[in-house]
C-alpha distance (Angstrom), angle and dihedral (degrees) to the residues before:
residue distance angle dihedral
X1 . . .
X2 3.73 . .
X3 3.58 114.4 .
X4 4.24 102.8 -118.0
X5 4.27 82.2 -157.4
X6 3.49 83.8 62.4
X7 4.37 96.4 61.6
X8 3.76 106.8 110.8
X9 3.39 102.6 -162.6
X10 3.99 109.0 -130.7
X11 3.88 118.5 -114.9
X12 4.21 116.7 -178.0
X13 3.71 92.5 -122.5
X14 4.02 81.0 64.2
X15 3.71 86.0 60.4
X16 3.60 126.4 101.9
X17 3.82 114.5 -107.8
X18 4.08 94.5 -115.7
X19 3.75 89.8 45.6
X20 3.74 111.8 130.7
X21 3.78 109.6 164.4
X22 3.76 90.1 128.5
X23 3.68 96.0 74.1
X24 4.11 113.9 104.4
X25 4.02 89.9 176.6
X26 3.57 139.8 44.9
X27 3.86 112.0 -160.5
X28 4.72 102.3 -160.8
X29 4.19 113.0 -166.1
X30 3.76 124.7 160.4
X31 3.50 132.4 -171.7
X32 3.79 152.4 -162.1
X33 3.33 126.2 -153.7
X34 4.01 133.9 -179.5
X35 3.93 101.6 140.5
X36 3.92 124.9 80.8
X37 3.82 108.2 -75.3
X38 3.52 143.4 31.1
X39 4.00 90.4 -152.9
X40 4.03 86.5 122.9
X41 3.48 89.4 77.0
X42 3.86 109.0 30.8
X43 3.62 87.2 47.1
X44 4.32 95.1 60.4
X45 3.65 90.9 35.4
X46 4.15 93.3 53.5
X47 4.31 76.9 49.4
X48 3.44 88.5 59.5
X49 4.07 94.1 49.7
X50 3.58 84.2 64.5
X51 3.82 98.0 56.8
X52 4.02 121.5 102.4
X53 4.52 109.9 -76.6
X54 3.76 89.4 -133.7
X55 3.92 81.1 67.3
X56 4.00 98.8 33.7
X57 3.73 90.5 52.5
X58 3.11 97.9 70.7
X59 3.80 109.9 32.1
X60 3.59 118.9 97.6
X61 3.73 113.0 -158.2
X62 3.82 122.1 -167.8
X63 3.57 121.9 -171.1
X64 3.96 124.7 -164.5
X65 4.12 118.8 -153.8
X66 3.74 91.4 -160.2
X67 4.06 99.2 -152.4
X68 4.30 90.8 -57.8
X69 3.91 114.8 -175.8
X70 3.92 90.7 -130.9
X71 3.41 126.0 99.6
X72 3.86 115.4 -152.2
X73 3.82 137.7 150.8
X74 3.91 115.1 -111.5
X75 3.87 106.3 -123.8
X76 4.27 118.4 -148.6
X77 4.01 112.9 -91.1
X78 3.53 119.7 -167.6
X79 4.07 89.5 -124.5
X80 3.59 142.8 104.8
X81 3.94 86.9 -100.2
X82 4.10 123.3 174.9
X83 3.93 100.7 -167.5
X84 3.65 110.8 -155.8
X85 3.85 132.2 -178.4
X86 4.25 120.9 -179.6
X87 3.83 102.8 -154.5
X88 3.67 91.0 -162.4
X89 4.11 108.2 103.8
X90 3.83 107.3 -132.7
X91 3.71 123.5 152.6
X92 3.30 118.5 -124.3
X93 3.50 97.2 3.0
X94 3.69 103.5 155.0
X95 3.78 96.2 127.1
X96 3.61 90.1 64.8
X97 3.44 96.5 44.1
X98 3.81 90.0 48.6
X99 4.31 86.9 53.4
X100 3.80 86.3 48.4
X101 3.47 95.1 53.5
X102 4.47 89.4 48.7
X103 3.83 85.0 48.6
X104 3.80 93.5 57.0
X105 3.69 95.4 41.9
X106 3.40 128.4 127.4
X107 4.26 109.1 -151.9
X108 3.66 128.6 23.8
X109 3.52 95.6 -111.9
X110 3.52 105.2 89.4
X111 4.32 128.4 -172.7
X112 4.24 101.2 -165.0
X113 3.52 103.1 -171.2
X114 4.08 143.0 155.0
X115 3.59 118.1 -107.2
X116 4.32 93.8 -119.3
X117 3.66 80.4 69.0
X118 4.39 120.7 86.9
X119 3.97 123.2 -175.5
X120 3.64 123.6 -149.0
X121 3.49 121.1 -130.3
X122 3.28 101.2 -106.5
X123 3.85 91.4 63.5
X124 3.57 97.9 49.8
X125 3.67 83.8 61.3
X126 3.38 101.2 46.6
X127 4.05 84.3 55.0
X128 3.71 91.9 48.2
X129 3.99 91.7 50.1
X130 3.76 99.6 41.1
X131 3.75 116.8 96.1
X132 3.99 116.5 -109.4
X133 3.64 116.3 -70.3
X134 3.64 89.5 -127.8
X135 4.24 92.8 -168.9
X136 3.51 99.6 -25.2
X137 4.25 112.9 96.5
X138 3.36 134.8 -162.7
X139 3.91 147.9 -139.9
X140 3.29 128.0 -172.5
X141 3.75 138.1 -137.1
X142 3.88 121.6 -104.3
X143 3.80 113.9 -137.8
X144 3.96 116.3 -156.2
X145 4.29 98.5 -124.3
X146 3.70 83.7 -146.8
X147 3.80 105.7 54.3
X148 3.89 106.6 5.8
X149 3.29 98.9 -117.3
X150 3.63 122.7 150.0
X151 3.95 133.2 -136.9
X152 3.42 138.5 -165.7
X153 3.69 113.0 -93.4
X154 4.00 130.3 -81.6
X155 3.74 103.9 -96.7
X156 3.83 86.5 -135.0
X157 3.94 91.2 54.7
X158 3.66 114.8 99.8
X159 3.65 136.2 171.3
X160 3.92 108.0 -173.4
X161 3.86 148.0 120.1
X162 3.65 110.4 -72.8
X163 4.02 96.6 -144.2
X164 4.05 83.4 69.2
X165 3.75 87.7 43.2
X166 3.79 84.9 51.3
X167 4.14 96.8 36.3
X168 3.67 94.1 61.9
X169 3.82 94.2 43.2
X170 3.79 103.0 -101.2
X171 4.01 122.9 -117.2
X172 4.00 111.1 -3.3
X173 3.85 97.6 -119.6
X174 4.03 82.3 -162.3
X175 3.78 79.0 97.9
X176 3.75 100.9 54.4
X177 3.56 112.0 117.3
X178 3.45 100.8 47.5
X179 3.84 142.1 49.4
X180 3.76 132.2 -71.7
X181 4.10 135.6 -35.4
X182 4.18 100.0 94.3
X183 3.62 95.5 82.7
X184 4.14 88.8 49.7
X185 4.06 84.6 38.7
X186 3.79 81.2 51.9
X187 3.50 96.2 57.0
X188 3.30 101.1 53.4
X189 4.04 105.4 40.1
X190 3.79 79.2 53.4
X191 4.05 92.7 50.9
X192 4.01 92.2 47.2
X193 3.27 101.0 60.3
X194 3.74 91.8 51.4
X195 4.03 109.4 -85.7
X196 3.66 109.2 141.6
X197 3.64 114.1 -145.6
X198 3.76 125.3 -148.4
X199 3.88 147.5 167.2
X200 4.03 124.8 -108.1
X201 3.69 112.0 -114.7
X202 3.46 111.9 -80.1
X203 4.01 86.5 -109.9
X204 3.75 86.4 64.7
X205 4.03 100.5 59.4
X206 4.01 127.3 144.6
X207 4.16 124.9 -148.4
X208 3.30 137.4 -98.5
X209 4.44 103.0 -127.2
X210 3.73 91.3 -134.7
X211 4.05 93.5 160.4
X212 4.09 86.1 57.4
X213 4.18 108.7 113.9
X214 3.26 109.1 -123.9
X215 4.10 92.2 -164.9
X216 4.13 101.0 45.2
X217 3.39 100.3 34.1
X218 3.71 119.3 24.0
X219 3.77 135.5 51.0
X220 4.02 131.5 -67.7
X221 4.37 98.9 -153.8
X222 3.54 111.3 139.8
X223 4.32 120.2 -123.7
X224 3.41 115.0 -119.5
X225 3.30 135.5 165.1
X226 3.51 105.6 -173.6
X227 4.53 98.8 95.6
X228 4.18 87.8 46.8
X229 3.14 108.9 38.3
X230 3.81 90.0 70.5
X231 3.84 95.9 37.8
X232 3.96 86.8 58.6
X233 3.89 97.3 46.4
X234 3.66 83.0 58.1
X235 3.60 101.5 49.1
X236 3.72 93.0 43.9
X237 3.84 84.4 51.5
X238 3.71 93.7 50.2
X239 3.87 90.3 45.4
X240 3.68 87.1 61.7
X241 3.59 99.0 37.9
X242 3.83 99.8 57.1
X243 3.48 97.5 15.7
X244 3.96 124.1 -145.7
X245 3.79 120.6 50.5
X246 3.33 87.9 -0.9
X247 3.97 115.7 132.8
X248 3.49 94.4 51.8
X249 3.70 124.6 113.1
X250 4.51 94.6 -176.4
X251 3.76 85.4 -140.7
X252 4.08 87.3 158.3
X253 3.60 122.4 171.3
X254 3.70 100.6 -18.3
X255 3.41 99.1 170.1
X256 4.01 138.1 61.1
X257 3.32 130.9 -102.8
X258 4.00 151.2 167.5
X259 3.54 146.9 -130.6
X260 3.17 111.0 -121.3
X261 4.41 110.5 167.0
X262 3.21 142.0 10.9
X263 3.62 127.7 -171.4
X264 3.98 122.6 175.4
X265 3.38 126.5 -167.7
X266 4.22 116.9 -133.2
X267 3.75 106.8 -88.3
X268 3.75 116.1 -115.0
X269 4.08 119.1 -143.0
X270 3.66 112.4 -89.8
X271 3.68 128.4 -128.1
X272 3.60 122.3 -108.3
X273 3.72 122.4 -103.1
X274 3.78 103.0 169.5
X275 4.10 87.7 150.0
X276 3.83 95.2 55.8
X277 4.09 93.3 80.3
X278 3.98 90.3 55.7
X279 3.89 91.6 56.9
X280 3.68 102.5 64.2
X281 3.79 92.4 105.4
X282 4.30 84.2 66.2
X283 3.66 92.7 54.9
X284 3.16 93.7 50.6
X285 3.95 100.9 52.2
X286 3.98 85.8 31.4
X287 3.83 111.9 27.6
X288 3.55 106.3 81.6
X289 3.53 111.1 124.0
X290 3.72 108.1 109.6
């Protein structure tokens, strides 16, 4: 029997200074860049300052500098902000930068997302609110600022529980080195093995950063095709050759890296949720989604 005497009720200055159990969403971007500024970036994160602290609070957001040219200072934000920098040089690395980014967060639901992309507030909550995707993943729509329009979702978008990201080996970094194919590769090893993927409702949209410049602050690589497109034929052939995770290589984070910032956020006090413990026997009859 456990003593009840013995309950220390939990207070946040009791918590160590790295603790970050509060957060409900981890927000992953990378970048790469080799022009003048990195204004592309400080500009959507000083955005995000601005939204509501009930939602900052309890949004993680790690960002990856994967190897850029350009040397800049990394001001203060008032975010939860996980500051990464890989130091190996790799050209269109973005799938390992994206796997970095899942290692180092900080809640299981994950939003993996480009940097030309910016999320209202209201989405952000509705991902920190929503219960965990378990296998299902989501994109979201892309409404035109200008006209309201909406679009189907990037196909390199994702909202989703990182321990599936993780379970079926994240981005094949087989790929790395040349242009395009892992995030469609992605897709499909995920939808094999059972993941259901999905749009947001169209209430819950991002935008497309139209007013970003694409030739001071952004990246010059060329798109080519011609190093995937091979290395995918294959894997889909070996995925239907010897059938279940098959088409994999598990080249994971082959590469080094650094941390560079962190910047946390004050914690807020929790609620209480002594009842939760008693329940487990209901999510275990009931809770199998993931």
């Amino acid at each position: 029997m456990v003593d009840k005497q013995q309950f220390i009720k939990p207070k946040l200055n009791m918590l160590h200074a790295k603790d970050m159990q509060h957060i409900k969403l981890s927000y992953i971007t990378h970048f790469y860049f080799d022009q003048k500024t990195p204004d592309t970036l400080f500009e959507l994160l000083r955005k995000y300052e601005d939204y509501s602290p009930e939602i900052l609070d309890f949004i993680h957001f790690v960002i990856v500098d994967d190897c850029s040219p350009l040397n800049f200072d990394i001001p203060e934000f008032q975010l939860n902000i996980t500051w990464l920098r890989i130091t190996d040089d790799i050209k269109w690395n973005q799938g390992g930068a994206r796997n970095l980014g899942v290692m180092y967060a900080k809640s299981d639901k994950i939003l993996i997302s480009d940097l030309d992309l910016e999320f209202p507030e209201h989405t952000l909550e509705k991902m920190i609110t929503a219960r965990n995707p378990g296998k299902h993943f989501y994109k979201i729509y892309r409404k035109n600022k200008e006209t309201g329009l909406l679009r189907n979702g990037h196909p390199n978008t994702f909202f989703m529980s990182r321990a599936r990201f993780l379970r079926f080996y994240g981005y094949d970094e087989e790929y790395s080195g040349g242009y395009g194919a892992e995030d469609y590769r992605f897709v499909k090893f995920l939808k094999y093995h059972g993941s259901w993927q999905h749009h947001l409702s169209k209430r819950f949209f991002c935008f497309k950063r139209e007013e970003i410049d694409r030739t001071t602050s952004y990246h010059s690589l060329s798109r080519n095709f011609d190093r995937n497109s091979p290395i995918d034929k294959r894997k889909r052939s070996e995925l239907l050759e010897w059938g279940p995770e098959s088409g994999h290589s598990r080249i994971f984070l082959n590469f080094k890296w650094k941390v560079c910032k962190v910047f946390m956020r004050p914690k807020q006090e929790k609620k209480s949720k002594r009842l939760w413990k008693h329940l487990w026997l209901f999510r275990t009859v009931f809770g199998g989604r993931s």
